[in-house]
C-alpha positions in Angstrom: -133.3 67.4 -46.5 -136.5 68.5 -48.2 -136.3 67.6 -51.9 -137.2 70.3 -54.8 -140.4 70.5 -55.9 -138.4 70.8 -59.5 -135.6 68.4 -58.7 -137.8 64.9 -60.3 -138.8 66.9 -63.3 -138.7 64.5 -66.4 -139.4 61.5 -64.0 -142.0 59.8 -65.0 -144.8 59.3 -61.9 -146.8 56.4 -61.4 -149.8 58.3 -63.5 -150.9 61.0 -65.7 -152.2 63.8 -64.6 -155.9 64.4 -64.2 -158.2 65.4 -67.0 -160.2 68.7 -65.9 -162.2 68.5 -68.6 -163.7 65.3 -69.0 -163.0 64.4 -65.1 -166.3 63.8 -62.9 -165.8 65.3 -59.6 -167.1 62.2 -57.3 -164.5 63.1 -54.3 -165.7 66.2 -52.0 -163.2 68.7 -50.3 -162.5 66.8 -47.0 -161.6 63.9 -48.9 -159.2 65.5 -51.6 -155.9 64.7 -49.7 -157.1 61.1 -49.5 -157.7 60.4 -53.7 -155.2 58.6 -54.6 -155.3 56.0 -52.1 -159.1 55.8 -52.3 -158.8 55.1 -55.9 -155.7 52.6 -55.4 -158.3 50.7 -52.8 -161.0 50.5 -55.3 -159.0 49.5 -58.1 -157.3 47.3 -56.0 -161.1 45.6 -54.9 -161.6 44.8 -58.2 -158.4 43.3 -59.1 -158.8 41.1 -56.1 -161.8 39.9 -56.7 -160.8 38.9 -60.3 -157.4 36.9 -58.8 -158.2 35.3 -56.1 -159.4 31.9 -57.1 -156.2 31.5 -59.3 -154.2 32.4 -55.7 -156.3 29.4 -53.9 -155.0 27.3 -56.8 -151.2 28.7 -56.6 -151.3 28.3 -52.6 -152.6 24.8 -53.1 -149.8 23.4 -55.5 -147.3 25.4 -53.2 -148.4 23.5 -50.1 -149.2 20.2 -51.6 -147.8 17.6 -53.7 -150.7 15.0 -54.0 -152.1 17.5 -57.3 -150.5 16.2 -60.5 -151.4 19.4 -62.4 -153.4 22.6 -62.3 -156.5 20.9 -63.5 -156.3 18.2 -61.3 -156.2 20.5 -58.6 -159.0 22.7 -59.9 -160.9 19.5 -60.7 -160.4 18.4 -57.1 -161.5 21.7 -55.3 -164.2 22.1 -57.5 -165.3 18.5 -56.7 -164.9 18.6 -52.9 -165.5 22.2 -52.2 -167.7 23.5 -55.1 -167.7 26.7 -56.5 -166.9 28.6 -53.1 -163.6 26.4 -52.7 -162.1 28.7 -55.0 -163.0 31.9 -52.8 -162.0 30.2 -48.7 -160.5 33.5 -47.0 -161.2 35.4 -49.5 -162.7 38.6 -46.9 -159.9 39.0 -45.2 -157.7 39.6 -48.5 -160.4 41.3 -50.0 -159.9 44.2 -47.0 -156.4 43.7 -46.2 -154.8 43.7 -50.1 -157.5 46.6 -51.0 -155.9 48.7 -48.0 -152.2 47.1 -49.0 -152.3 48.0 -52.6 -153.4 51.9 -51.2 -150.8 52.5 -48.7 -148.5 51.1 -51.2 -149.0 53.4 -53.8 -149.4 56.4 -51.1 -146.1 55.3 -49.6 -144.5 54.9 -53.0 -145.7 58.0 -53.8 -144.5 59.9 -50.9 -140.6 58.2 -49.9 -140.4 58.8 -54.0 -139.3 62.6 -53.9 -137.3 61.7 -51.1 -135.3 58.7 -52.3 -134.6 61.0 -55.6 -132.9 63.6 -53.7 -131.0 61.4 -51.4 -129.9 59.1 -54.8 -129.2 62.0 -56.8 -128.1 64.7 -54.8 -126.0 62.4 -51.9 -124.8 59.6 -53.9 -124.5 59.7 -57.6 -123.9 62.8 -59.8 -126.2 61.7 -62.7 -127.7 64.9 -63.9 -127.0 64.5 -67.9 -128.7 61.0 -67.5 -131.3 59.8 -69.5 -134.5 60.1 -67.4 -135.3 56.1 -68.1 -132.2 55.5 -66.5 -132.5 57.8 -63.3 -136.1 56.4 -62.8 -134.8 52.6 -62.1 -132.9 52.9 -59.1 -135.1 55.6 -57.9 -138.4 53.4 -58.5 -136.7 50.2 -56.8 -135.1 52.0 -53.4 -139.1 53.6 -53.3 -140.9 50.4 -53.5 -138.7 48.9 -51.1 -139.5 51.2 -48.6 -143.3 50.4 -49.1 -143.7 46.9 -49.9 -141.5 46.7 -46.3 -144.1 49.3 -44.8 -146.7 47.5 -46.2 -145.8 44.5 -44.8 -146.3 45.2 -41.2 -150.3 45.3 -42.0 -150.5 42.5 -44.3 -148.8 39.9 -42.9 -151.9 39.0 -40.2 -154.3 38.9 -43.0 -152.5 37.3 -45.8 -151.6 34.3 -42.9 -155.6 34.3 -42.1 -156.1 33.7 -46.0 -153.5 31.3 -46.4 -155.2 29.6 -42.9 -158.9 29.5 -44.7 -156.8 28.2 -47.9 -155.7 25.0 -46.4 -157.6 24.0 -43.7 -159.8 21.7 -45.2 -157.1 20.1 -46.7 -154.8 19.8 -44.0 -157.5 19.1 -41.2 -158.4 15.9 -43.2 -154.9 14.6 -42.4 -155.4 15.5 -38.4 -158.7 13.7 -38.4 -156.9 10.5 -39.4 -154.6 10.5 -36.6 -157.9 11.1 -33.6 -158.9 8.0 -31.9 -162.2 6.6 -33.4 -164.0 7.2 -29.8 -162.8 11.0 -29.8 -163.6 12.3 -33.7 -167.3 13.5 -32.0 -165.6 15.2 -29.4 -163.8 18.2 -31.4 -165.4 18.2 -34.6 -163.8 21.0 -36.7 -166.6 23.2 -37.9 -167.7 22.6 -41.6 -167.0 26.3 -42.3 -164.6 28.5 -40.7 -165.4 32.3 -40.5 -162.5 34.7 -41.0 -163.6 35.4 -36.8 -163.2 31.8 -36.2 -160.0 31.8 -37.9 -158.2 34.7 -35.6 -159.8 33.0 -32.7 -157.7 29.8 -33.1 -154.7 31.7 -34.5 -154.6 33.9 -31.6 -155.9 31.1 -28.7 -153.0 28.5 -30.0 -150.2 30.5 -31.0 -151.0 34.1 -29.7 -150.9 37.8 -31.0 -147.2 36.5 -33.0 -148.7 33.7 -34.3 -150.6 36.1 -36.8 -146.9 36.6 -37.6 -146.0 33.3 -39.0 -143.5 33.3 -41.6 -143.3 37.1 -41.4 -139.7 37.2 -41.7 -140.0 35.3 -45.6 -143.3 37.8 -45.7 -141.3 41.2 -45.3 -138.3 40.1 -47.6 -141.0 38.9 -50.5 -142.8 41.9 -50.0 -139.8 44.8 -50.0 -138.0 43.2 -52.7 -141.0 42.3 -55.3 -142.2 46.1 -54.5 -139.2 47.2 -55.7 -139.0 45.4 -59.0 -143.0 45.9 -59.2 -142.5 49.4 -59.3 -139.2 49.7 -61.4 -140.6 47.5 -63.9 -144.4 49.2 -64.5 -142.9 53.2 -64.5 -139.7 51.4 -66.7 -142.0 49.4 -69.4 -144.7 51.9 -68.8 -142.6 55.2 -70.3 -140.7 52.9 -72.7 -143.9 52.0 -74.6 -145.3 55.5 -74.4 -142.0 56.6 -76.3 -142.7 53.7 -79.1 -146.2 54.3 -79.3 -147.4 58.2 -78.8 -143.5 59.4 -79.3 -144.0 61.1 -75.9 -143.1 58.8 -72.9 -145.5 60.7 -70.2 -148.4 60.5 -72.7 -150.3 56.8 -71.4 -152.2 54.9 -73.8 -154.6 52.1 -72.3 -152.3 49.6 -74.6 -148.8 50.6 -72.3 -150.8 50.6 -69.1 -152.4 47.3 -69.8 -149.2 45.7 -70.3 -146.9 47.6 -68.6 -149.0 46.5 -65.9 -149.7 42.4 -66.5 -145.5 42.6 -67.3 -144.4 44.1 -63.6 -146.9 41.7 -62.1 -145.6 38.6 -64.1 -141.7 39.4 -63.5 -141.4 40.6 -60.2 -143.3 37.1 -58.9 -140.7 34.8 -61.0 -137.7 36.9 -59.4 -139.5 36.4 -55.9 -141.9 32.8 -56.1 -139.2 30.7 -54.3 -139.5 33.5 -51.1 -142.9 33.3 -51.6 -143.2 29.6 -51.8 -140.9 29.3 -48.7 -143.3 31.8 -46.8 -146.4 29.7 -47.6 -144.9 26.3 -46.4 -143.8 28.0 -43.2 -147.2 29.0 -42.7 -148.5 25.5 -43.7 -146.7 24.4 -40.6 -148.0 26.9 -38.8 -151.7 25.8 -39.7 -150.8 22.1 -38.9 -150.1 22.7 -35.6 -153.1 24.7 -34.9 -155.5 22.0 -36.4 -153.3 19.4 -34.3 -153.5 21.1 -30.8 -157.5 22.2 -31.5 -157.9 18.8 -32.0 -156.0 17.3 -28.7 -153.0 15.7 -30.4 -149.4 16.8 -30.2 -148.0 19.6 -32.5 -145.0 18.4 -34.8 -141.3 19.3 -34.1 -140.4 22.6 -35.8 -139.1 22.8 -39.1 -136.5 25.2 -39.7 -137.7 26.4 -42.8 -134.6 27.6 -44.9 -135.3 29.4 -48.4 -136.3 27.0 -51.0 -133.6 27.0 -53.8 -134.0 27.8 -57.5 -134.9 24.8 -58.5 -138.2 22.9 -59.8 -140.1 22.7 -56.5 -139.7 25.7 -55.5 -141.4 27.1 -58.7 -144.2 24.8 -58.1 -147.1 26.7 -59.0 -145.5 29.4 -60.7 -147.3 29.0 -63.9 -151.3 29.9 -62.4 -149.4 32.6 -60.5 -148.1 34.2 -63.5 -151.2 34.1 -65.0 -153.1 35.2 -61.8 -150.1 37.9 -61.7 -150.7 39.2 -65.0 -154.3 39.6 -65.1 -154.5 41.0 -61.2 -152.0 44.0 -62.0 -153.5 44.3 -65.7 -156.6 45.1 -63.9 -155.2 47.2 -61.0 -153.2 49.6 -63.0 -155.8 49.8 -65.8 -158.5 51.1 -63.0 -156.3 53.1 -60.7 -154.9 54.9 -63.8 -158.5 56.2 -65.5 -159.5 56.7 -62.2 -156.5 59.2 -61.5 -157.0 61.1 -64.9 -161.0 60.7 -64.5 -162.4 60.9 -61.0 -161.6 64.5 -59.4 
């Protein structure tokens, strides 16, 4: 069923509405239909670019426990790697979360509508509701729907980051086990190009291996869309209410933290999928650097989902942080440039 144009009225949407006045008309005709998403990908560049060394870090104390602390695994890359430690991979994230974080926010934008009038009109007779409390659900089935869409591109390119993360680290521990006489014969190369990467991924383990721990990937990404989403519009019109006394009127204040808020509590509710994910694909890039290297791959771990408990929360703290200031960005970009690029 085709929803109402009328029937999410006094739903609060993911932005304001654009500013005809003040608004500087930077998209032409042709690419109109496309504004949203195009704004979503730049935002999403910057946001990116501004996280990512704070991800190496979290990926790092995921994957390994021979760091005593954050600093001492900054001090270590830093040491080791230098500056560009902090930025391995970072290409393939810097394309693939850019056009993530647009098809998100298209997708969420579109199933939106839809999930409203199959909620509301199918399931639940909520009509005298307040409008905060008709957004939740709506908010979480939606971002669902496209962090689980999403998912399908991602997962190749996040696995390629977390690859370019961890390979010097983990290839030091392959080298040990080569025969003195045979280290000269398949020297790893001293940097690996995103290319380079897909190559190896794709000669060892095939088209699926770009897939590793897609099945931790897909539940991460659905359910942490859906809080991401419920949270931000939730905190978002809340704040509007206590500071303009009209929740649909933004201020940057509400966006800033509405959108550091989402960020920081849909990755606690979610870290120990994610954390699972990562050590899957840890094992994943072990047994590529193994076999590239002529020794045997080790047996299969059955990877089950890492409890509640200290470990799997290891890392959580430069995450939240990372989280915060990432989606503080984001929204804070993608929101002046809905109301201010036409």
């Amino acid at each position: 069923m085709m929803p109402n144009k009328n029937q999410n009225e006094g739903i609060p949407a993911i932005t304001g509405q654009i500013d005809p006045t003040r608004a500087f008309h930077v998209f032409p005709q042709e690419l109109q239909p496309f504004r949203s998403s195009l704004i979503a990908y730049g935002a999403s560049l910057a946001s990116t670019l501004v996280g990512f060394p704070l991800d190496t870090v979290k990926t790092r104390m995921q994957t390994h426990k021979n760091f005593k602390n954050y600093f001492d695994c900054i001090k270590k890359t830093y040491i080791n790697e230098g500056i560009t430690g902090f930025f391995r991979g970072i290409w393939a994230p810097l394309i693939s979360t850019s056009f993530s974080k647009s098809i998100s926010v298209s997708l969420f934008t579109l199933v939106k509508p839809y999930t409203y009038a199959a909620i509301y009109d199918n399931l639940l007779n909520m009509d005298n509701s307040h409008p905060f409390i008709k957004n939740i659900p709506v908010c979480f089935v939606s971002g669902l729907i496209a962090g689980g869409g999403v998912s399908i591109f991602a997962c190749p390119f996040e696995f390629t980051k977390i690859y370019a993360q961890l390979e010097k680290l983990l290839r030091n521990k392959a080298i040990k086990e080569i025969p003195s006489n045979m280290q000269t014969i398949n020297q790893f190369p001293q940097s690996s190009s995103t290319l380079y990467i897909v190559k190896q991924i794709l000669k060892y383990d095939g088209f699926s291996g770009l897939y590793s721990g897609y099945k931790f990937h897909i539940m991460r990404d659905s359910i942490s869309t859906g809080f991401y989403y419920s949270i931000y519009e939730s905190m978002k019109w809340a704040m509007n209410d206590l500071i303009n006394k009209n929740p649909v009127e933004s201020s940057p204040i509400s966006i800033l933290l509405s959108g550091g808020i989402s960020g920081v509590f849909s990755w606690i509710i979610i870290f120990p999928v994610d954390t699972t994910k990562s050590l899957v694909q840890k094992d994943a890039v072990t047994n590529i650097l193994r076999r590239s290297q002529g020794l045997n791959p080790l047996p299969k771990i059955n990877r089950k989902l890492q409890k509640f408990n200290r470990r799997a929360y290891r890392g959580l703290g430069i995450s939240v942080a990372r989280s915060f200031i990432v989606n503080m960005v984001f929204f804070s970009a993608f929101e002046l440039g809905m109301v201010y690029l036409a």
